[in-house]
LOMIZA-957003 format. One line per field, with one value per atom (N, C-alpha, C, CB): residue number from 1; x negated, z negated, y negated. Coordinates in steps of 0.2 Angstrom, whole numbers, plus 5000, padded with zeros to 4 digits. Glycine has a CB too. Layout:
BEGIN
nr c(NUM:...)
u c(X:...)
w c(Z:...)
v c(Y:...)
END
This chain:
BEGIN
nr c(1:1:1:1:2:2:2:2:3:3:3:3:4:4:4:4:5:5:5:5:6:6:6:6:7:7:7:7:8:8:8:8:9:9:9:9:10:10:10:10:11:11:11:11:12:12:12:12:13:13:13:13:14:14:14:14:15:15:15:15:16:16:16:16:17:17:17:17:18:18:18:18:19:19:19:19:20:20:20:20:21:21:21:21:22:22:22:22:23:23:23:23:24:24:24:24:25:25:25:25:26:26:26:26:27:27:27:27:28:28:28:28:29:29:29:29:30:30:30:30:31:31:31:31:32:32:32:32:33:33:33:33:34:34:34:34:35:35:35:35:36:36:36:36:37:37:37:37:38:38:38:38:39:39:39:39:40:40:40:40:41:41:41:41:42:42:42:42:43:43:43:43:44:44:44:44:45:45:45:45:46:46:46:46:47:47:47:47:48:48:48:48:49:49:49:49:50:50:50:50:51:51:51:51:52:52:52:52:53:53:53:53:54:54:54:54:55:55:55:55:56:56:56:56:57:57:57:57:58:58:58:58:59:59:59:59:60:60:60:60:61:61:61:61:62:62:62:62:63:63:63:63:64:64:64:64:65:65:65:65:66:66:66:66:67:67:67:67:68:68:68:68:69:69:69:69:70:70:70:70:71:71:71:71:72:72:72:72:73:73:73:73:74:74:74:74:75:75:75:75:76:76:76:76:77:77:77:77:78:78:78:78:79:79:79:79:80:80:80:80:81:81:81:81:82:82:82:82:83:83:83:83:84:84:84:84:85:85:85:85:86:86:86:86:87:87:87:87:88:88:88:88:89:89:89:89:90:90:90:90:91:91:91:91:92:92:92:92:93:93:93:93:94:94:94:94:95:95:95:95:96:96:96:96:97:97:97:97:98:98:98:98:99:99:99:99:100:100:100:100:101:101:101:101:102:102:102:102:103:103:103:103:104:104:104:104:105:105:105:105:106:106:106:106)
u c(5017:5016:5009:5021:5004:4996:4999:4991:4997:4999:4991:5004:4987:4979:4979:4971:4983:4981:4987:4980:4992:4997:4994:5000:4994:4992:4995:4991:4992:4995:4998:4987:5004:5008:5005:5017:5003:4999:4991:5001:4989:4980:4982:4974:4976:4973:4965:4976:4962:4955:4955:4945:4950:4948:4945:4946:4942:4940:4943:4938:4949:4957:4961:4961:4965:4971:4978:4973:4981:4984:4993:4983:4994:5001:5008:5001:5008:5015:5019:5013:5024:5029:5025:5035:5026:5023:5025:5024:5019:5022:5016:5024:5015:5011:5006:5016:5000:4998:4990:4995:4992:4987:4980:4988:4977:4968:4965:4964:4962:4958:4954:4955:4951:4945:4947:4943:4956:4959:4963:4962:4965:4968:4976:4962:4978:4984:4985:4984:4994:4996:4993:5004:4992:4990:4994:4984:4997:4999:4997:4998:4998:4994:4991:4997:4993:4993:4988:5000:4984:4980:4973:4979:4966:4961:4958:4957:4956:4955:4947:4960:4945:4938:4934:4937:4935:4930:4933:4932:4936:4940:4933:4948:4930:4925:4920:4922:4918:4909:4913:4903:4919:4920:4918:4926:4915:4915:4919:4915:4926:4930:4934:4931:4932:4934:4937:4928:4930:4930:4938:4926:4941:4947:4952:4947:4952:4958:4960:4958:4954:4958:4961:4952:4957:4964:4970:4964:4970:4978:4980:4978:4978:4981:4985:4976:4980:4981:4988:4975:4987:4992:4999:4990:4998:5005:5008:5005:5002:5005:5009:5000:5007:5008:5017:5002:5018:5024:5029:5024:5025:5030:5031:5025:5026:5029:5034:5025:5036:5040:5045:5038:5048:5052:5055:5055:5048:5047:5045:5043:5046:5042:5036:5042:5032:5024:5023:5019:5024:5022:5019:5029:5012:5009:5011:5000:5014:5017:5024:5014:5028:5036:5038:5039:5041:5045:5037:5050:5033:5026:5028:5019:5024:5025:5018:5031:5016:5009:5009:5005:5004:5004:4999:5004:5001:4997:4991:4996:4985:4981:4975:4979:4980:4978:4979:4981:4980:4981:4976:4988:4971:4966:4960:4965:4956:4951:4947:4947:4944:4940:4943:4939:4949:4951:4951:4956:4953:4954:4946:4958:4940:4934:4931:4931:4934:4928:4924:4930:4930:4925:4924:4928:4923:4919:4911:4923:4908:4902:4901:4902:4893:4893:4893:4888:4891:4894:4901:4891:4904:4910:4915:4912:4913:4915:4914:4911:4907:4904:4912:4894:4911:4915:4923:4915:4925:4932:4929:4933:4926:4927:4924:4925:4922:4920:4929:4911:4929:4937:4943:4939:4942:4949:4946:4953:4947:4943:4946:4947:4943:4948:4950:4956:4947:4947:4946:4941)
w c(4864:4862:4865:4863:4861:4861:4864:4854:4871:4874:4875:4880:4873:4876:4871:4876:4864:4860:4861:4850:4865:4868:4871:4874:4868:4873:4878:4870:4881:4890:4889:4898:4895:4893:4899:4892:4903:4910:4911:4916:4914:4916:4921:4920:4918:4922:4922:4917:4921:4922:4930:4916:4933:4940:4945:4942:4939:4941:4943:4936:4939:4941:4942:4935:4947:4949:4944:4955:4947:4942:4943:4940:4935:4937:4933:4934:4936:4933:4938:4931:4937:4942:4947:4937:4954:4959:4960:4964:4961:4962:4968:4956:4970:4974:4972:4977:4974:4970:4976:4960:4974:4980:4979:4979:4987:4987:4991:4988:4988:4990:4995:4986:4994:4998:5005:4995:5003:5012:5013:5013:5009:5013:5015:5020:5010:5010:5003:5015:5003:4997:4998:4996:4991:4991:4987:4988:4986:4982:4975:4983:4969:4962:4962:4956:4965:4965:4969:4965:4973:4978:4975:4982:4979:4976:4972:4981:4967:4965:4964:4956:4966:4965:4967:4969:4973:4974:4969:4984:4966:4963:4959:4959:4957:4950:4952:4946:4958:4961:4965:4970:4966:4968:4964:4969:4966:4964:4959:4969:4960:4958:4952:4962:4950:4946:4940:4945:4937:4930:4928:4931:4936:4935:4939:4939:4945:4946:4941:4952:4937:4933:4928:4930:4924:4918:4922:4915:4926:4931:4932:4937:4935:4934:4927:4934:4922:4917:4914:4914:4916:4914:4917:4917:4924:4926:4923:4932:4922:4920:4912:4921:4909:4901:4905:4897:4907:4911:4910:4917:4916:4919:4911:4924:4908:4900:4898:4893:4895:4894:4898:4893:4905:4907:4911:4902:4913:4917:4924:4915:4925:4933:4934:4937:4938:4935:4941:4936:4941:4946:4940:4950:4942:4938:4942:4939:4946:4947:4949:4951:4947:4948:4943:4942:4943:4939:4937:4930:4939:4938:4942:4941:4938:4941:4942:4936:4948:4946:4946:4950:4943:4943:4948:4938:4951:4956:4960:4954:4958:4960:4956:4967:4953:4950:4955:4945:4962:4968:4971:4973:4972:4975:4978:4975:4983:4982:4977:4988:4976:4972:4964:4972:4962:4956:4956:4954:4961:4961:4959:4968:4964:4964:4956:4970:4952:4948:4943:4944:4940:4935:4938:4927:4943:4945:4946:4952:4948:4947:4957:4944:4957:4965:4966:4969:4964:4970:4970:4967:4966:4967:4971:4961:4971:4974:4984:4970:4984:4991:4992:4992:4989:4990:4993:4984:4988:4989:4999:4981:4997:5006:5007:5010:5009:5017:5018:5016:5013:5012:5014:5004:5014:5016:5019:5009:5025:5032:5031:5042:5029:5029:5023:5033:5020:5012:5009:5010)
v c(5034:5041:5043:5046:5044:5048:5054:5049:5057:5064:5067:5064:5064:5067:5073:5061:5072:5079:5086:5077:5082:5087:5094:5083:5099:5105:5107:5108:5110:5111:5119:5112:5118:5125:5130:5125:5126:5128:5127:5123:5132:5130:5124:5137:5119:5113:5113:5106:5122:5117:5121:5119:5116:5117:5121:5113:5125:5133:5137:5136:5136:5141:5138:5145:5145:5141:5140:5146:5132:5132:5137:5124:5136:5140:5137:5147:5131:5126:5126:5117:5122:5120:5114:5116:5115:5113:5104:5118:5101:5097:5094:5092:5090:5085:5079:5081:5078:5072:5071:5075:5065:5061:5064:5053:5065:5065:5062:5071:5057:5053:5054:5052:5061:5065:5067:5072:5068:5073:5069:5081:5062:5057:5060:5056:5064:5066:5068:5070:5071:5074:5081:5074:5082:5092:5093:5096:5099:5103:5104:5107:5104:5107:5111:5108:5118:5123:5128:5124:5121:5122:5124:5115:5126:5128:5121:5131:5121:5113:5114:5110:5119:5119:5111:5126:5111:5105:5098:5103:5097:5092:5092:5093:5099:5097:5093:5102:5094:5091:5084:5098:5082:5076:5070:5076:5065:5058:5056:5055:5056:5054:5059:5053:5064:5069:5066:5074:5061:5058:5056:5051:5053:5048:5054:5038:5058:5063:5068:5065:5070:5078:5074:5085:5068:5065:5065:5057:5061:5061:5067:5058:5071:5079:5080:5084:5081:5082:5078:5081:5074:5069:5070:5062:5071:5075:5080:5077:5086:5090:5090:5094:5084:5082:5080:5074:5076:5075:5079:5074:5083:5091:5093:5100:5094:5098:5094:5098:5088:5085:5087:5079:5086:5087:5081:5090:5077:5070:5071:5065:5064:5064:5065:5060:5068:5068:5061:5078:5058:5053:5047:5050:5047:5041:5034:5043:5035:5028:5024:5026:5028:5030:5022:5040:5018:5012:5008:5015:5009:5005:4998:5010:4991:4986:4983:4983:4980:4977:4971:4979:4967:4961:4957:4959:4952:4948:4950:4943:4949:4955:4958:4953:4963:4967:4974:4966:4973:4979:4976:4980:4969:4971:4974:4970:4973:4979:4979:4980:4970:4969:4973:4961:4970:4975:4983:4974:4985:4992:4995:4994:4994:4995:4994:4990:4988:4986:4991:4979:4996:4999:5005:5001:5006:5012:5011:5015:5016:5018:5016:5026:5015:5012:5018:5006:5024:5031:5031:5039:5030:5031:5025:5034:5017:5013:5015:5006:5019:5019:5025:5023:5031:5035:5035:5037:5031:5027:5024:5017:5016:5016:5020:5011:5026:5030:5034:5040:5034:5038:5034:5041:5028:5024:5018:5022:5021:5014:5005:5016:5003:4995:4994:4995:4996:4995:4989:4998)
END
């Protein structure tokens, strides 16, 4: 099922606070879980915006349905396709640099 033309029953832009059912979702930037419901302002000038506000968005598509908003709940990976080298490759080198300063041992 195509959910990207799903309209939202909650604000998700990052300007505003949002006002859905709360959940948790990983940041890269503070190296912990935040809140949804948290100031998301900095999300827009982050590096990584391109690929976390779809994933927001995406949870929040979830929550509407009446799912887990966990982008990785019953997810299965294959061999290494968790490497660094894979994980890194289609990003951008600002945003490959980004990733390691953010996660030591990368």
């Amino acid at each position: 099922m195509n959910t990207n033309n799903e309209p939202f029953q909650y604000i998700v832009d990052p300007n505003l606070r949002y006002d859905g059912p709360e959940f948790e979702e990983y940041c890269i930037s503070e190296a912990k879980y935040l809140p949804a419901s948290r100031d998301r302002t900095a999300c827009i000038t982050c590096p990584l915006s391109n690929l976390c506000l779809p994933g927001f968005e995406e949870q929040v598509r979830k929550l509407q349905r009446g799912e887990n908003p966990s982008l990785t709940a019953s997810c299965a990976f294959e061999g290494e396709s968790l490497s660094p080298d894979n994980l890194l490759k289609d990003l951008t080198q600002e945003q490959r640099d980004f990733v390691l300063s953010k996660i030591p041992g990368f």
